[in-house]
Backbone bond lengths (Angstrom), bond angles and torsions (degrees), N, CA, C in turn:
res aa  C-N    CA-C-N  psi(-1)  N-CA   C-N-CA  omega(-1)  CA-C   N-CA-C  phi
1 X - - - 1.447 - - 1.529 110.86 -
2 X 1.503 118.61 -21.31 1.578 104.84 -176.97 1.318 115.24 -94.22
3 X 1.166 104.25 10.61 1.649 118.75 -179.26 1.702 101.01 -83.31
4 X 1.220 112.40 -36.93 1.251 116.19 167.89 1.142 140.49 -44.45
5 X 1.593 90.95 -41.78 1.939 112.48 -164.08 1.590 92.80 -92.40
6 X 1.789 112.16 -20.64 2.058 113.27 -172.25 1.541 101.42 -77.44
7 X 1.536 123.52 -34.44 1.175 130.64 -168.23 1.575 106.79 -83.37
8 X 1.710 121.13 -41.06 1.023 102.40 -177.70 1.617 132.56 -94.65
9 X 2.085 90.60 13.50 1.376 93.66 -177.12 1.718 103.11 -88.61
10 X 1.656 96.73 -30.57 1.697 99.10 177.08 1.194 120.63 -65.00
11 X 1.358 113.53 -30.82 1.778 96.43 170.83 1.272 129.32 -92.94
12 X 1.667 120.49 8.14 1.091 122.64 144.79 1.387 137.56 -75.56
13 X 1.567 92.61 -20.82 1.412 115.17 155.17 1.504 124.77 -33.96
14 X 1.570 78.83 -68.14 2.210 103.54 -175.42 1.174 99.06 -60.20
15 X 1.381 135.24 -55.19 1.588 146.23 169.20 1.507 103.91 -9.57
16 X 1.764 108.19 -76.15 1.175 121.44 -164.48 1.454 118.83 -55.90
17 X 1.436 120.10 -29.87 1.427 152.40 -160.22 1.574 95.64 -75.11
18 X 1.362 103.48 -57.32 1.849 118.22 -159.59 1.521 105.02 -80.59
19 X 1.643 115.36 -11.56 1.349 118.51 -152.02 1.989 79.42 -116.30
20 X 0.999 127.82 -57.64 1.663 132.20 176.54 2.090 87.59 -56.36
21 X 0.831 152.00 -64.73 1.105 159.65 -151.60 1.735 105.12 -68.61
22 X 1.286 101.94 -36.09 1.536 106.75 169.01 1.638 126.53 -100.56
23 X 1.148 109.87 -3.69 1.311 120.25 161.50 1.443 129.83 -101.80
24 X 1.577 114.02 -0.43 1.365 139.18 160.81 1.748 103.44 -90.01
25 X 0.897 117.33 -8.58 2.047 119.01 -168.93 1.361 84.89 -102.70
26 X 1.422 126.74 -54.78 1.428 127.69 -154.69 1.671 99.02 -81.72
27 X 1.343 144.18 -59.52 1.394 127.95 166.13 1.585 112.73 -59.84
28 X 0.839 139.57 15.15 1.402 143.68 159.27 1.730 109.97 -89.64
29 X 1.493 121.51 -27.40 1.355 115.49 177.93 1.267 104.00 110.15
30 X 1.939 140.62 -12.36 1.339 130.27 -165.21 1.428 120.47 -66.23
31 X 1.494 120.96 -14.29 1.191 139.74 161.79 1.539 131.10 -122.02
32 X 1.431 113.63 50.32 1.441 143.32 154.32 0.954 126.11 -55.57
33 X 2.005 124.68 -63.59 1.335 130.84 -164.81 1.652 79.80 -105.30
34 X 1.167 127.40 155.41 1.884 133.70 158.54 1.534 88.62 -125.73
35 X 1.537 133.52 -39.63 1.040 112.10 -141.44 1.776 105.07 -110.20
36 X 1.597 114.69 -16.82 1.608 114.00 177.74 1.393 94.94 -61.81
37 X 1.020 147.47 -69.18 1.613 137.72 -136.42 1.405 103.32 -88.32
38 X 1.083 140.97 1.85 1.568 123.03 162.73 1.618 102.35 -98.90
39 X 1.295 124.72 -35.02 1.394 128.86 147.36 1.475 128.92 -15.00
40 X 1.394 106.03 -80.34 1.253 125.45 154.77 1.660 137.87 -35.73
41 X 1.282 98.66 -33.55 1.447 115.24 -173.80 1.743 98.20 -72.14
42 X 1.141 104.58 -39.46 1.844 121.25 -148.89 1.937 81.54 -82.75
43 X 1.319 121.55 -29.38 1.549 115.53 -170.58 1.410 105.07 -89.04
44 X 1.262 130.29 -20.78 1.491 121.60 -149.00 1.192 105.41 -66.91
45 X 0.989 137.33 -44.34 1.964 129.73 167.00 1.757 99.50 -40.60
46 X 0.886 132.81 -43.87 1.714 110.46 -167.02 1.203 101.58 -106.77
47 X 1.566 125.19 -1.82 1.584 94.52 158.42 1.504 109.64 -74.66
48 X 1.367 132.88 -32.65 1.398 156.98 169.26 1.673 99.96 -24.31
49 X 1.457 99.47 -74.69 1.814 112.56 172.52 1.523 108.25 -56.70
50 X 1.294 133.62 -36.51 0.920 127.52 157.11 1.389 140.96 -20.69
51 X 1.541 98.93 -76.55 1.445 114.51 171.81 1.347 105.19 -77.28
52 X 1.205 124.73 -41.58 1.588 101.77 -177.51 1.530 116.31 -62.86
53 X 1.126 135.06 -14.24 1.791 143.52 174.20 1.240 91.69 -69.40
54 X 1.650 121.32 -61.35 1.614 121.70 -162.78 2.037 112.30 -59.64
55 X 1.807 111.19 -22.40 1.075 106.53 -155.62 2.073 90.92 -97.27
56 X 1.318 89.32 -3.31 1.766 82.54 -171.88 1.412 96.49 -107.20
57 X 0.782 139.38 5.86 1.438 138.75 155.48 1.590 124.00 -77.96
């Protein structure tokens, strides 16, 4: 039975850890933009063509 009370104090433990750990990411700004960088990803070939037109000119 005290294996019970060691296991369920440690993963309330980890709980607290993952939950302080994600509310230090989120006032830090790591989840600000959601929507530029999958955006971005889908363009990067024509900004690429882009600049290379602008640099041979």
């Amino acid at each position: 039975m005290s294996v019970i009370y060691l296991l369920l104090s440690l993963s309330i433990l980890v709980a607290l850890v993952f939950l302080i750990v994600f509310i230090y990411a989120v006032k830090k700004g790591q989840y600000d933009d959601t929507y530029t960088p999958s955006v971005r990803m889908l363009f990067d070939d024509e900004l690429v063509k882009t600049n290379k037109k602008l640099t041979k000119d």
